[in-house]
N, C-alpha and C positions, 0 to 999 in steps of 0.2 A: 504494500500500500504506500505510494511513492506519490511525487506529484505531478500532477492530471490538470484535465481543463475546467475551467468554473472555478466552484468553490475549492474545490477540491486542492488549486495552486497557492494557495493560500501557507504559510508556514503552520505547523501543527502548535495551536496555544499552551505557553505554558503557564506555570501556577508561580505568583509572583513571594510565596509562601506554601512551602510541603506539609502543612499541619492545617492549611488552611479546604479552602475547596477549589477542584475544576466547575469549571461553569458552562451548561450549554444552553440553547434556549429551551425555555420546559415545551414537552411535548406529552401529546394523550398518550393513553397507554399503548397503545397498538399502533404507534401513529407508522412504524417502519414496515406493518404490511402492506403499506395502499403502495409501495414498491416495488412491480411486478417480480422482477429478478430475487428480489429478495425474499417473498413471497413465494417463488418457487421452491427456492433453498429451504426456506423453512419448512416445509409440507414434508420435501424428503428427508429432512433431520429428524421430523417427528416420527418418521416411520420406523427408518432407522434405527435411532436410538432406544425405540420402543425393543428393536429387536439385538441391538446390543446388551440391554438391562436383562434380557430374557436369557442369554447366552452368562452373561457374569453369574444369574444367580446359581443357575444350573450347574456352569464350569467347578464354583465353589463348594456348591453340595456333592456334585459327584468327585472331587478329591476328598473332600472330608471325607466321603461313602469309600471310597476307593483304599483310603490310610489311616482315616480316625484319628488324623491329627490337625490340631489347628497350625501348627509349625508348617504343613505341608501347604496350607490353605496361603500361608503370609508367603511361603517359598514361590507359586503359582502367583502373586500378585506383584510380587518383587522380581519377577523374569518378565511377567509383561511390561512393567515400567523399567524394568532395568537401561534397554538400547536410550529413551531418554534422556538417562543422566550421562551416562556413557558418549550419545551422540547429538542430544538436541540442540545441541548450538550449532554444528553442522547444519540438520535443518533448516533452522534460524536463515543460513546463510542461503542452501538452495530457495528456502521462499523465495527471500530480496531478489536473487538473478533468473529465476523461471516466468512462466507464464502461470499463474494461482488456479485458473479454474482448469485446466490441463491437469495440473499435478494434482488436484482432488479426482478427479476422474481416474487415473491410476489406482492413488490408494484407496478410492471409495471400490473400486472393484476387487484389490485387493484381497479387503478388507472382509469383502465375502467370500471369497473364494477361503479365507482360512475357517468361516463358518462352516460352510461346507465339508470340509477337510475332514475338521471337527464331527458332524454329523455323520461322517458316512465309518469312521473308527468306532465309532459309539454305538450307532444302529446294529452294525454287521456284528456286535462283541467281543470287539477285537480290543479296545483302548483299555491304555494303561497310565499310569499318572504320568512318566513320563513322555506320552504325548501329549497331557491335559501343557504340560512343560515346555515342549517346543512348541505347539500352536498359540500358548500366552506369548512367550520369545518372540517369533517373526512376525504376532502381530502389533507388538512394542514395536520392533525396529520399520513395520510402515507408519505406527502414529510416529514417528521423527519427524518426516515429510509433511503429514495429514496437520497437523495439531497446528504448527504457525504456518503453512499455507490456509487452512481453513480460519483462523481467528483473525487472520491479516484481512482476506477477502470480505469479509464483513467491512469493511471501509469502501473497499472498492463498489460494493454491492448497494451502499445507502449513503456514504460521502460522509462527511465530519457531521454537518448538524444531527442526524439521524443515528449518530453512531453507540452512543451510550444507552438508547434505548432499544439497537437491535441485539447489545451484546446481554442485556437482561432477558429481549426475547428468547435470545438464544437459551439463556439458564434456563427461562421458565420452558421451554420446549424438551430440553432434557430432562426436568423435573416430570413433566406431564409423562412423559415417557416411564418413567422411573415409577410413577404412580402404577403406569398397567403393567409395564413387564413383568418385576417381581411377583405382583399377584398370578400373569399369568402362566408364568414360568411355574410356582408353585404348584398349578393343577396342572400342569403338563408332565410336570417329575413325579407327582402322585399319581396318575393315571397313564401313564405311557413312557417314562422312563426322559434324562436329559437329551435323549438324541434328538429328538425332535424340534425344540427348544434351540440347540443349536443349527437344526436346518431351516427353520424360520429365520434367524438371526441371520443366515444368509441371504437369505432371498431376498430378504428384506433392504438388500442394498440397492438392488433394482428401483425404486422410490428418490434415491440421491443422486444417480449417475441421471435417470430420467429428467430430471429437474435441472441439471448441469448442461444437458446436451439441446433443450430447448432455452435457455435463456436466452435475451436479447442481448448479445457482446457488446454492441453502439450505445447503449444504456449506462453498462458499465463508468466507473468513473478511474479510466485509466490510470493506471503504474507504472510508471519507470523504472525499468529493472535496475540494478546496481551490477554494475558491468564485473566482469570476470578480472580480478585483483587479489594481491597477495596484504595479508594481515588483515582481511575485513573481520575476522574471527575477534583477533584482539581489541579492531576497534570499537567491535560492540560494544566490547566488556569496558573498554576506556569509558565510552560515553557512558555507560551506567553509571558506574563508579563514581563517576562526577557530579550527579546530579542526585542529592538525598531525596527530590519527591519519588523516582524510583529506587533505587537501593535497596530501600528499607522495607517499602512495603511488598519486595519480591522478599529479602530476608524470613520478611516475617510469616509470605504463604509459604515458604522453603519450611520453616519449625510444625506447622499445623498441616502441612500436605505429608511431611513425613512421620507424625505424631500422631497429627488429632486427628487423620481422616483414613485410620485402619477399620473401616467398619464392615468390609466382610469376614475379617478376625474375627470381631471384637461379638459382633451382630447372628454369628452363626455358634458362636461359644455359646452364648447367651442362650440360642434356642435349643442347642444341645444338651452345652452343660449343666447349666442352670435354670431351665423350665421342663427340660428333657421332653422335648415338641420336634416338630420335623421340620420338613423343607417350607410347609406351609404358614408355618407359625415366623419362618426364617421370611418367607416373603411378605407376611404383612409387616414384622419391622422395618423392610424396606418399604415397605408404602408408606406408612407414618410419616417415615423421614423426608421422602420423598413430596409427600403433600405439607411440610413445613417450607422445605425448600423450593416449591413452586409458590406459595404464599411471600417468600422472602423477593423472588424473583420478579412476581407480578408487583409487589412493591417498588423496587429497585426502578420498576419501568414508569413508573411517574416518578421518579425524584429527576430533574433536571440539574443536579449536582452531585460531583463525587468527594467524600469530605474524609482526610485523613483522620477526623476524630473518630467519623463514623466506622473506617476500615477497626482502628484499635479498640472502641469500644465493642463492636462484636464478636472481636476474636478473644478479648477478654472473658466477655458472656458465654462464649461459645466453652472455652475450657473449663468456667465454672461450673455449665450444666451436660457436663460431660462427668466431672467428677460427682454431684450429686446424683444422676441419672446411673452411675455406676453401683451405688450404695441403695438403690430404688429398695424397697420392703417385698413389695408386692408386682407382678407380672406388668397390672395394668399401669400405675403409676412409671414406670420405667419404660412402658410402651408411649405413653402419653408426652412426655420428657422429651422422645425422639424430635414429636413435632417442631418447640423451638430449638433444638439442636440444629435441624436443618434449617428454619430459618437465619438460624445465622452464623452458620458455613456457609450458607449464599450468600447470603450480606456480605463476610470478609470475601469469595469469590469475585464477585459482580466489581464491589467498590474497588476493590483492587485490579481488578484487569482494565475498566474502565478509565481510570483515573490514569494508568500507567499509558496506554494509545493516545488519550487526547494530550498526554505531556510528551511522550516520546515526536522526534522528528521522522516524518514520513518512511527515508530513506532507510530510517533504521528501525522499521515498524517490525518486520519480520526477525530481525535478531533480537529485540527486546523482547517479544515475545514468547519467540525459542525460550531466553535466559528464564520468563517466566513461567512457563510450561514446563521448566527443566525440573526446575527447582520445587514447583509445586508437585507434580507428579513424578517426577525423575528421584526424589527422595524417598518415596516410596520400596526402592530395593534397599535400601538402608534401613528405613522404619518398620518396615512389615516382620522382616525373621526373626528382629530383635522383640517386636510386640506380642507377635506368635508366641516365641519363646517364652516372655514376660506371665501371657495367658496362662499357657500349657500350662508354667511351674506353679506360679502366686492362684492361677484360677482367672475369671473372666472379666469380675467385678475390679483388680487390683491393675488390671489389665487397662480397662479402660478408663481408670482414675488415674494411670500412670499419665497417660497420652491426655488427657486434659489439662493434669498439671502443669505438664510443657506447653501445650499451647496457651494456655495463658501466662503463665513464666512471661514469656517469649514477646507476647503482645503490649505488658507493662516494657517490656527492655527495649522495642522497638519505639512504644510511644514518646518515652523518653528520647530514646535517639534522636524522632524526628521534631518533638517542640525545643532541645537542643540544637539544633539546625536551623531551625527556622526562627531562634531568641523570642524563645515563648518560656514561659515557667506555668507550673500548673497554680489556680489559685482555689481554693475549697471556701464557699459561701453557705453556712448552714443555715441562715436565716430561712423562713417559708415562702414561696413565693419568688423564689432565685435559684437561679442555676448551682447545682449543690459542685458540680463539677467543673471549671472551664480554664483554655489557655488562654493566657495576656500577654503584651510585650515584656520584657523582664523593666524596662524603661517605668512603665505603668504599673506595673507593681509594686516598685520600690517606691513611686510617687504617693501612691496610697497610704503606704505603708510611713 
């Protein structure tokens, strides 16, 4: 996502304060489907995704089914995200110098094609975990390519103004998804076994590539590729580096992508270990979750601002009720919990991808992204074996108090970071009727004071 004609030439705005807010103009909630292309896109993401949730729940119940171990569960989720961390800045970089809706046409075919793979080892009774292993593997190493060519083309596909409120659609479209797959994944594995599940999950890609190959290209709000040169690798990381409104708030999805967002571990222990319920009781806690985080999503898409407080006050929230949600008494209380869990894992999501595109410069849209995508899901091989592990030994409940802790740890150390950047101090107002929390100039504070 480069610069183009119209608005779109335009330098990418940035935040004159990293603690403060990006600004765009408000828009209704849905305002970025009355944009055909985009519109398109969206239809075949829901389809999709519907059918990649249906494929995770399964992939994970059938290893647990397969080894009875949650260690094997974080092993399978830590090979799919592994090639990320390993290689996603690489991607990063083929975004910036390809053609974006080409290169999702690959992986989106891809993409099915390892669904398939998948169904057809599973059907015949032939799979074994370590196929559950390379097919997680080669299909990490296509999201490399998929993950910042597809977040990039969102820019191209609805321009700057439109852009904060396609990338909430986008959440809320996976959340919706998220909603039906797990459920229906759960009576597919109850009555017919994961294979199936996985062969939906394939076909189902038919819906994105279809949507890719009629859009109108002259619509588009063209790219300039970043031409074939040596160190653009580094220079990404330079231009991060430099700039605390990104940094920090990639640091900070790096602690809670690798920590606080192990919940097929955590989510299938639970229904195992600690309700001793099946696959179907495993998919209504992803629905819960799921229907929190399209609530947070469809929220996100009316706020016409992205606010660093808001990113650190959620991720804060988010760790808190990760740790009480883990100590729940009772089934329903702990299922109930879920809901704002995900609302705000989307909230630190949304505001953080958003906020980090309308601050990044066009040309380096696709390597910032890569970094962020890396970090948030690329940490994932890191945090999963250790969490597994953490589950197996301590149990499921100590498990998932661990991984709240850190992210919220992480979110106070980051907020700091960025009202020290930005020469803010916190100031605390207990009166009634006043903000109990907020940042001030340090200037202004000591004036008062």
């Amino acid at each position: 996502m480069s610069t183009g004609s119209g608005a779109d030439s335009a330098p990418a705005p940035t935040t004159p304060n990293p603690i403060e807010q990006t600004e765009q103009p408000r828009t209704s909630m849905f305002s970025s489907l009355r944009i055909r292309n985009y519109r398109l896109f969206a239809t075949g993401q829901v389809v999709s995704n519907t059918g990649t949730w249906m494929q995770r729940i399964a992939q994970d119940w059938l290893v647990l089914t397969l080894t009875g171990s949650s260690t094997a569960v974080g092993i399978t989720t830590a090979l799919q995200f592994l090639p990320m961390l390993l290689f996603g800045l690489y991607g990063g970089v083929i975004a910036d110098r390809c053609n974006k809706r080409t290169l999702l046409l690959g992986t989106q075919a891809a993409m099915g094609l390892t669904g398939l793979a998948l169904a057809a080892l599973t059907l015949s009774g032939q799979v074994q975990v370590w196929h559950v292993y390379a097919t997680a593997f080669v299909l990490g190493l296509v999201t490399v390519v998929d993950n910042p060519a597809r977040q990039s083309f969102v820019h191209e596909m609805v321009g700057p103004d439109q852009l904060r409120n396609a990338v909430s659609l986008n959440s809320a479209n996976f959340q919706s998804a998220r909603l039906v797959g797990p459920a229906v994944a759960g009576v597919l594995i109850t009555a017919v076994g994961s294979g199936y599940a996985f062969l939906l999950n394939g076909l189902s890609f038919i819906a994105p590539i279809t949507g890719l190959l009629v859009m109108r290209t002259a619509d588009l709000h063209k790219a300039e590729r970043t031409p074939r040169g040596k160190g653009q690798l580094r220079e990404g990381l330079r231009y991060v580096a430099g700039k605390p409104e990104l940094i920090w708030p990639i640091v900070l999805v790096g602690f809670i992508g690798t920590f606080g967002f192990n919940f097929p571990i955590w989510l299938s222990a639970f229904a195992d270990d600690v309700y001793h319920a099946g696959a179907g009781t495993y998919g209504l806690l992803n629905t819960l979750m799921a229907a929190g985080s399209l609530i947070g999503a469809l929220l996100a898409a009316r706020r016409g601002t992205s606010r660093m407080r808001l990113l650190v006050a959620a991720a804060v929230l988010f760790g808190v009720l990760e740790i009480v949600a883990a100590f729940a008494p009772t089934f329903w209380i702990f299922a109930v919990l879920l809901v704002p869990i995900g609302m705000c894992g989307l909230t630190v999501n949304v505001t953080a991808n958003s906020s980090i595109q309308m601050t990044t410069d066009p040309a380096m849209r696709g390597r910032v992204m890569a970094l962020f995508m890396m970090v948030f899901v690329g940490g994932t091989p890191l945090g999963a074996p250790l969490v597994g592990w953490v589950t197996d030994t301590y149990g499921a409940r100590v498990g998932f108090a661990a991984g709240g802790a850190v992210a919220a740890l992480a979110a106070v150390g980051v907020g700091a970071m960025l009202a020290r950047a930005g020469g803010l101090r916190v100031k605390i107002d207990l009166r009634p009727g006043h903000p109990h929390v907020t940042f001030v100039p340090r200037e202004k504070l000591a004036t008062a004071a």
